[in-house]
DOBADO-577901 format. One line per 3 residues: number of its first residue (from 0); for each residue x, y, z of C-alpha. Coordinates in nm, 2 decimals. Example, Ala and Ser with C-alpha at 12.3 -4.5 7.8 and 13.67 -1.06 7.14 Angstrom:
BEGIN
0	1.23 -0.45 0.78 | 1.37 -0.11 0.71
% end
This chain:
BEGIN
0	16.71 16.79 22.22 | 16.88 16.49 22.42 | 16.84 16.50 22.78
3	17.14 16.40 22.99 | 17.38 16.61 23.21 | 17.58 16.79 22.95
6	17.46 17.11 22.95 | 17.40 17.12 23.38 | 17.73 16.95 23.41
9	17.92 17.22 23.17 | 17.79 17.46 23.35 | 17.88 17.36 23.69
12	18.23 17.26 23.58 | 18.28 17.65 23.44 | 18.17 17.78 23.79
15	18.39 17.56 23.99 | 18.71 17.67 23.73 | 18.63 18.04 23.78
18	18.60 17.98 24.12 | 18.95 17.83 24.10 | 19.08 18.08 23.89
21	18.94 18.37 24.11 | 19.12 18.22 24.41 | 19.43 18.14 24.26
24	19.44 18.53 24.18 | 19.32 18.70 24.48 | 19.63 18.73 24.65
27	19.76 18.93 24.28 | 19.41 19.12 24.26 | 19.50 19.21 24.61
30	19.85 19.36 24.55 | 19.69 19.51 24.25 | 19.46 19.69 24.44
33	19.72 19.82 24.71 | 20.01 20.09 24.70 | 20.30 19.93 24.71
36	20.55 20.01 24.99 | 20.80 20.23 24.95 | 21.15 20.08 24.83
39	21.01 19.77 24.59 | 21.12 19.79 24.24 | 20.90 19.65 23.98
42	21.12 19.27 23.97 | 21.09 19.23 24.33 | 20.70 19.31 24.33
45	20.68 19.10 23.96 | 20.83 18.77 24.16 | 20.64 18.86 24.53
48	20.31 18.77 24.29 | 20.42 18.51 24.08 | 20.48 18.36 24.42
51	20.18 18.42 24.60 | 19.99 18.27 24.31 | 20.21 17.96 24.29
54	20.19 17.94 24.71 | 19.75 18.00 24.68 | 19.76 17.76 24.41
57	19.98 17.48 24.64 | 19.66 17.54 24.92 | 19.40 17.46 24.69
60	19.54 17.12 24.56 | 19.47 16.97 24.91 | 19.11 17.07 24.80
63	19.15 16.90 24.47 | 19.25 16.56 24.63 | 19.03 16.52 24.91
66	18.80 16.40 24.72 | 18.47 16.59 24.75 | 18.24 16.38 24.51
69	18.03 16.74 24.44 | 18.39 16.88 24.32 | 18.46 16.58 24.08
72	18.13 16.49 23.95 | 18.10 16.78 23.65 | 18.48 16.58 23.56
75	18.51 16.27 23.67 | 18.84 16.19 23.92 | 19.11 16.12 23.63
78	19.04 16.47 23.46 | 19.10 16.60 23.83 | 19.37 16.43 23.90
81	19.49 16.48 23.58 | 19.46 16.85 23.67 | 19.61 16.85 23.99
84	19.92 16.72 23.85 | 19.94 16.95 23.57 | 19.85 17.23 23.77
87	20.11 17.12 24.01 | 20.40 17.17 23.76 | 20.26 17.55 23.69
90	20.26 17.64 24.07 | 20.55 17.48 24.12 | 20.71 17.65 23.84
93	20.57 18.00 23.95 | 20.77 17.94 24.30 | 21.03 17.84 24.20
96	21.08 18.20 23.97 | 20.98 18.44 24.26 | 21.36 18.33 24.38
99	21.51 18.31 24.12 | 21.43 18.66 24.03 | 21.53 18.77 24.34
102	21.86 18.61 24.32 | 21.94 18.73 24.00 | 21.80 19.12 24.07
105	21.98 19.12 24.43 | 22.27 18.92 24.36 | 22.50 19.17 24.51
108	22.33 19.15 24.87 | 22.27 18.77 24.84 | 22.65 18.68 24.80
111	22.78 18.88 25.09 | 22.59 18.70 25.35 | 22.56 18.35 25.25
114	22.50 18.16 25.57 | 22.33 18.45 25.77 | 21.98 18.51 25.58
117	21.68 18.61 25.79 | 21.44 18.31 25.90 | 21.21 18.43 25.60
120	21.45 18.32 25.38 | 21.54 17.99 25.53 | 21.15 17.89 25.54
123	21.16 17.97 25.19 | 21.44 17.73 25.10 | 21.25 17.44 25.31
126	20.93 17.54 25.09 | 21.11 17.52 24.73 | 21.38 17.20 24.83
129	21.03 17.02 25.01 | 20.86 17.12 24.63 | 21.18 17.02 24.40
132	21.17 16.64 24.59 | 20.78 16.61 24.55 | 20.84 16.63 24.15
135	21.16 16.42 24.15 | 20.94 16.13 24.34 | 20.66 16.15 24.12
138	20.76 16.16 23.79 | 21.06 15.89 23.88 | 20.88 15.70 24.13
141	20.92 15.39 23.89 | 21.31 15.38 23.80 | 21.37 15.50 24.18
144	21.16 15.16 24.31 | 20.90 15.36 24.51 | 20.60 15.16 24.63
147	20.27 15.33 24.58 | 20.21 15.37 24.99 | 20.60 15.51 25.05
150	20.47 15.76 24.77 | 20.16 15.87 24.90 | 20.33 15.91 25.26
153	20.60 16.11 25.13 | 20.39 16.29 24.87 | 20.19 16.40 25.16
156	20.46 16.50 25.40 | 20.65 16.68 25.17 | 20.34 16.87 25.06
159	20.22 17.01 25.36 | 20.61 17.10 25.50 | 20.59 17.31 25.16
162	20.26 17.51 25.23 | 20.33 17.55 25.60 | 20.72 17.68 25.51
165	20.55 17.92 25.25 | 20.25 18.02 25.44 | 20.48 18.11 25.73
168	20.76 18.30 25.53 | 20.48 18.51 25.33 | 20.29 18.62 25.68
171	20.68 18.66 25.87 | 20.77 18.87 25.59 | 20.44 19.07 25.60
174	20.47 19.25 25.30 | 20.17 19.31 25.13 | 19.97 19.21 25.51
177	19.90 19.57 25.68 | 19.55 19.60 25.58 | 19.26 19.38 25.71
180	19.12 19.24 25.40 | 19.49 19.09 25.29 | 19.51 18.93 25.64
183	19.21 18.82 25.64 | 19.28 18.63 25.30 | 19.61 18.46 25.42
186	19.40 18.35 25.76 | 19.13 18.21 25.54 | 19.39 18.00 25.32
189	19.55 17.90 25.63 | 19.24 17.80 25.83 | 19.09 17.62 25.48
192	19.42 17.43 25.47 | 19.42 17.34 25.84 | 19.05 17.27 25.79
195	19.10 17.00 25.52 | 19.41 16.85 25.68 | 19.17 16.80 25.96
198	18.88 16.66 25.70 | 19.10 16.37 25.50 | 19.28 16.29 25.77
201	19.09 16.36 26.12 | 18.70 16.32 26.01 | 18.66 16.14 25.75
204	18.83 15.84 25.87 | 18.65 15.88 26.19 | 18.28 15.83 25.94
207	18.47 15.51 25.76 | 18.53 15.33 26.13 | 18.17 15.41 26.19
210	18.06 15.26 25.86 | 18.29 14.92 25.85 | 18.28 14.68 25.59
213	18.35 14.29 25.63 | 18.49 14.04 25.33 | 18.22 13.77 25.26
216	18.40 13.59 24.98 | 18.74 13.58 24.85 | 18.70 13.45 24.45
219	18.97 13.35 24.23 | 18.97 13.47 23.87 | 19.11 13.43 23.55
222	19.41 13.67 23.44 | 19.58 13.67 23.76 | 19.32 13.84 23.88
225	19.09 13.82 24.24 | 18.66 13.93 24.29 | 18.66 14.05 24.66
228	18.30 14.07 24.76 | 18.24 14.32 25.09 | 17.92 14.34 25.28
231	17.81 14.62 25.55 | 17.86 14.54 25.88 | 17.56 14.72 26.08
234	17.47 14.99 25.81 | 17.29 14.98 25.46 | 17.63 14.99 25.24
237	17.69 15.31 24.95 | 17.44 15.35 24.69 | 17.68 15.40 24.35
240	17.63 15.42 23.97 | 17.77 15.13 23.72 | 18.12 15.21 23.64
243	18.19 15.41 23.94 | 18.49 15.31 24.17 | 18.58 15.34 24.53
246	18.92 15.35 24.76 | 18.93 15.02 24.94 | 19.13 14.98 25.28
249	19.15 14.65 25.38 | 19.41 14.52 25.72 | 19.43 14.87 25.81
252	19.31 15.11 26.04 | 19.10 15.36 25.86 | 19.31 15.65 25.95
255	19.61 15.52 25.79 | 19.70 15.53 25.49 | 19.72 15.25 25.27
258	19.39 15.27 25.09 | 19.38 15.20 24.72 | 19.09 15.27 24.44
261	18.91 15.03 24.24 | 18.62 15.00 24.02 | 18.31 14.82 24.16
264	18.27 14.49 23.95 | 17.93 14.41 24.06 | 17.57 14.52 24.03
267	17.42 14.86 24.17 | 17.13 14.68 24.25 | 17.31 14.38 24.45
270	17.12 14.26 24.75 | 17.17 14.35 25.15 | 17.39 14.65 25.01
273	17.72 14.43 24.90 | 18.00 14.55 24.66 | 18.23 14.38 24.48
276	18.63 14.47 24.31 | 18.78 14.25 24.09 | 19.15 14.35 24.16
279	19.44 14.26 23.93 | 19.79 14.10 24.07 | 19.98 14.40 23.96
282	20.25 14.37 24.23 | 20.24 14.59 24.58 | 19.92 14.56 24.77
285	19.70 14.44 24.47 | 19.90 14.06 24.54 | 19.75 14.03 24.89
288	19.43 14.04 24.76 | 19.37 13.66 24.71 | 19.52 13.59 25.11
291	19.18 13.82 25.24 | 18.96 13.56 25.42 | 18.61 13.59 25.49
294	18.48 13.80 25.79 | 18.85 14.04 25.75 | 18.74 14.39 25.87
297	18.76 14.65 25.53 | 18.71 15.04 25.49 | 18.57 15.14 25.19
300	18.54 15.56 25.05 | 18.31 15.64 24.79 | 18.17 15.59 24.54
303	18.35 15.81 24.29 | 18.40 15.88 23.92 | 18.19 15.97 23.59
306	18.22 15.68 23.39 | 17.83 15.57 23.41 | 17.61 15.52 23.23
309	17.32 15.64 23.45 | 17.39 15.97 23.30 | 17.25 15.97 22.99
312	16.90 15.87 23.05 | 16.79 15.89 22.71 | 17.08 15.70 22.50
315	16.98 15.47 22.23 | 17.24 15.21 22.39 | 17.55 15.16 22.48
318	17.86 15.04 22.32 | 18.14 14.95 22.61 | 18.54 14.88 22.49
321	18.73 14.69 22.77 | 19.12 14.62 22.76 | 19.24 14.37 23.03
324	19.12 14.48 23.40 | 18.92 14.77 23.25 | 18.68 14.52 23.21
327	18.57 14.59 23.60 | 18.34 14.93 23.51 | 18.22 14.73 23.22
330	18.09 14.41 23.41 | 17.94 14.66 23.64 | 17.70 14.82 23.41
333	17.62 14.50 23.23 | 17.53 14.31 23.59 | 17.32 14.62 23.67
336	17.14 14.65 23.33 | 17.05 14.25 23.40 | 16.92 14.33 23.76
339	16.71 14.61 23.60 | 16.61 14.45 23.25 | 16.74 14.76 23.05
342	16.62 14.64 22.68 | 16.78 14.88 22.48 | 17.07 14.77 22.29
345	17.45 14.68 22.45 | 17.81 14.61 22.28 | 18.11 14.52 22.47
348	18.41 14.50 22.26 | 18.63 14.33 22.48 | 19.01 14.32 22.40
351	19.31 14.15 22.52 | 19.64 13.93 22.50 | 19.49 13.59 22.50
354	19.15 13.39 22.63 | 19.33 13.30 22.91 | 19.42 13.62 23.05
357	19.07 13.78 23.05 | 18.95 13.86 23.39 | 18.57 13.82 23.47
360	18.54 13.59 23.10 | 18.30 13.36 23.28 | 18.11 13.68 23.42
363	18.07 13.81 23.05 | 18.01 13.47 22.90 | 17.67 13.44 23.19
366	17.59 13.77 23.09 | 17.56 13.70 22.72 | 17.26 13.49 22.85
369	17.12 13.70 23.07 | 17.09 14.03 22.82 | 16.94 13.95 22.49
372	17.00 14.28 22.38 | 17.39 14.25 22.46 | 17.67 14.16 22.18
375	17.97 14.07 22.32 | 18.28 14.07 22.06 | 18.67 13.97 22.19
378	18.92 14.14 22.04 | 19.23 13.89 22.10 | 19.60 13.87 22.01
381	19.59 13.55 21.95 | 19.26 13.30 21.83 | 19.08 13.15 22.18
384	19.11 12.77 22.21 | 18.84 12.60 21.99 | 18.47 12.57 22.15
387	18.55 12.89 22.41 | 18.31 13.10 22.31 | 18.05 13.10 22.03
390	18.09 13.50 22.06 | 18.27 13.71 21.78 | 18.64 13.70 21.77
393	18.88 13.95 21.57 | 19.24 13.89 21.57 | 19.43 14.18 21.69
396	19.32 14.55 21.77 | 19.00 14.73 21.82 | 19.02 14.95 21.51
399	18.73 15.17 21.32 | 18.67 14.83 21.07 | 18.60 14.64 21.39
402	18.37 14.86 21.54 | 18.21 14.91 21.16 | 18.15 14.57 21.16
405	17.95 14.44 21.47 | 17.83 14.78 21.57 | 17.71 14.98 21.30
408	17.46 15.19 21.48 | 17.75 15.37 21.64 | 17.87 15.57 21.36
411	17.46 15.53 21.20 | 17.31 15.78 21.53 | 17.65 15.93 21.57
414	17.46 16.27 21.45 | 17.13 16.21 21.62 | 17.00 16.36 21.94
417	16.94 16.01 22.10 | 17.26 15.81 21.94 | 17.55 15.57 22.09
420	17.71 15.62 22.43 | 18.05 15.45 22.43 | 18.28 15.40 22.72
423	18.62 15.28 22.72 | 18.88 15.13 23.02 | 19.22 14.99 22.99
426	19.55 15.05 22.89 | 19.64 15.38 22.77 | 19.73 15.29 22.41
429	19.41 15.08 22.37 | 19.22 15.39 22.48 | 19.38 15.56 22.27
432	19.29 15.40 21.96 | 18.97 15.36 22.08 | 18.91 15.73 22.11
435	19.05 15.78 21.72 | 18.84 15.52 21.56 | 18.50 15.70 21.75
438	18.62 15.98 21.62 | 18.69 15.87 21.29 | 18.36 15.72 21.27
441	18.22 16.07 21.37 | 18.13 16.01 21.73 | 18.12 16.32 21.87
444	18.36 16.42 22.19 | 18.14 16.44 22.43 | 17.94 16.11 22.35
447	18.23 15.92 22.42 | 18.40 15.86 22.77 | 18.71 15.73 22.90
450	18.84 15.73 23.22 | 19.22 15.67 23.30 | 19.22 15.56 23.65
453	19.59 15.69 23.69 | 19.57 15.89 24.01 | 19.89 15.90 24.11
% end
């Protein structure tokens, strides 16, 4: 039986989701468990917990995106995030019914007095308009011209507006809030709320500015894209895994809020504790990058994510597919298995437009030489200029043939206890393919990894 995480991991990730679940539903179990006053017809009492599930469910994404490393580890941050903004759209969804049941059951009472409803009601409006504009910015941030920091600010505003308004209208209503245990439940959502508020953006800023971070080289790369290289200023630096990223904040003061995350680039094992991001120009923040000079003050919060390879202990080897700047977590392990001399086996399929626009080519090309055990094979829309590289180069997409051809062993162990561990980055559709040929090629889902680093 192959060691690794799997079975410790799958079990922690089922406790945390029943954990979720459970507190999602108490406030339902609750009314469940309670006579129900005198008056409420079944509608009313239906909406009342459809919306104290959507409102528990609004207090515990602040817990999924204050980015406890312990919560995100049995995942890794994109299948959180990922969740949060599904999960989002289902709380959401479950407010926004508990009115409209109301309005269609009590129509009659709702018409006749427009403009003079009790405070409840108005708190509620704030709660469902302050939710409505929170899904209209996100999912049209782009074609509404949105920077990433506006979004994050407004996000973030609008968000806790929404869960104050509905915390307030549940406990000035007080339905469902004469007995101890159900006040005690709405305190402990409000003071776990107030609590984490208080954690992301109180405390933990307060441990960055005591931890600081200075740029010790600014370095150009190819494919528009920069290496910023931070060292500790009066501490020993993070300790982090290959393929692990971190939320830099750079010209900043740590409690604002203009922090952005990036895979490391360089070695675990890098000397005096430095770290290094290799950042593309992808417009926004990402363009300043290259105008950092050296001794610029930096925050830096992690490290974070599951894409490492330092989990599975007892792999064969390690096949690695890169598309464009996903090449970052990639460059990362490969530095790090050169530090340590890992001799077991290494492919990095590495795909992209053109030669030119590789980031980090020069760092791959060096570590050719440095890891004998590492085959290196570009995947390129178009042939690189003659004498390049003397490295394998296919014409066009990473496809099962590909893979078939330079790395046989994958789909060879694909069965075995000790096989393949493959790791992709980049694009979405590259990823996607990616994931088909493995699977084609009978890789099994949980021996191959991707990470999307879409958070937002």
């Amino acid at each position: 039986m192959r060691r690794g995480p799997s079975i410790r991991t799958s079990l922690i990730g089922a406790a945390w989701l029943c954990a979720y679940a459970l507190l999602a539903l108490a406030p339902l179990l609750l009314i469940l468990a309670t006579p129900r006053p005198p008056g409420r017809d079944f509608w009313t009492e239906f909406s009342v917990g459809l919306g104290f599930v959507g409102l528990a469910m609004m207090c515990l994404q602040f817990a999924l995106t204050a980015r406890f490393e312990w919560l995100k580890a049995p995942y890794g941050s994109d299948v959180v995030y990922a969740f949060h903004r599904a999960i989002s759209m289902v709380s959401i969804g479950l407010i926004l019914i508990h009115p409209a049941i109301l309005f269609v059951t009590k129509w009659e009472v709702m018409k006749q007095r427009p403009f003079t409803h009790p405070v409840p009601f108005w708190l509620g409006t704030l709660a469902v308009v302050c939710l409505l504009w929170i899904v209209i910015v996100s999912v049209f941030r782009s074609r509404l011209s949105v920077n990433y920091d506006n979004w994050r600010r407004v996000h973030a505003l609008l968000a806790i507006i929404a869960v104050v308004a509905g915390v307030v209208h549940v406990l000035v209503i007080g339905h469902y809030l004469a007995e101890p245990l159900q006040r005690g439940l709405w305190l402990a959502y409000t003071l776990a709320f107030t609590l984490l508020i208080l954690y992301v953006r109180v405390i933990k800023p307060i441990m960055q500015i005591r931890r600081p971070w200075i740029v010790d080289a600014v370095i150009p790369q190819p494919g528009d894209s920069t290496t910023l290289v931070l060292r500790p200023d009066g501490h020993a630096g993070i300790r982090f895994q290959p393929g692990q990223f971190a939320w830099i904040t750079l010209w900043e003061s740590a409690f604002g809020d203009r922090e952005h995350p990036f895979s490391f680039s360089g070695s675990a094992m890098a000397p005096g504790g430095r770290v290094e991001f290799t950042i593309k120009n992808l417009g926004d923040w990402s363009r300043r990058v290259r105008e950092a000079k050296p001794g610029d003050r930096a925050f830096v919060d992690g490290p974070f994510g599951a894409l490492s390879a330092d989990r599975f202990p007892d792999a064969r080897g390690f096949a690695f597919f890169a598309g464009g700047i996903g090449i970052t977590p990639m460059v990362s392990h490969l530095r790090t298995f050169a530090d340590r001399g890992e001799p077991r086996p290494c492919w990095l399929f590495y795909a992209g437009k053109d030669w030119e626009g590789l980031p980090l080519r020069e760092a791959v090309e060096e570590l050719r030489r440095l890891l004998p055990n590492l085959k290196v094979i570009y995947v390129l829309g178009t042939p690189p200029p003659a004498g390049a590289t003397d490295a394998p180069v296919e014409t066009g997409f990473i496809t099962r043939n590909v893979i078939d051809r330079h790395a046989p062993d994958i789909a060879r162990f694909a069965g075995d206890a000790s096989h393949i561990e493959c790791f992709i980055c980049g694009p979405a559709p590259m990823m996607n393919a990616v994931e088909e040929a493995l699977r084609a090629s009978g890789v099994r889902l949980g021996d191959y990894h991707a990470e999307r680093f879409n958070l937002v």
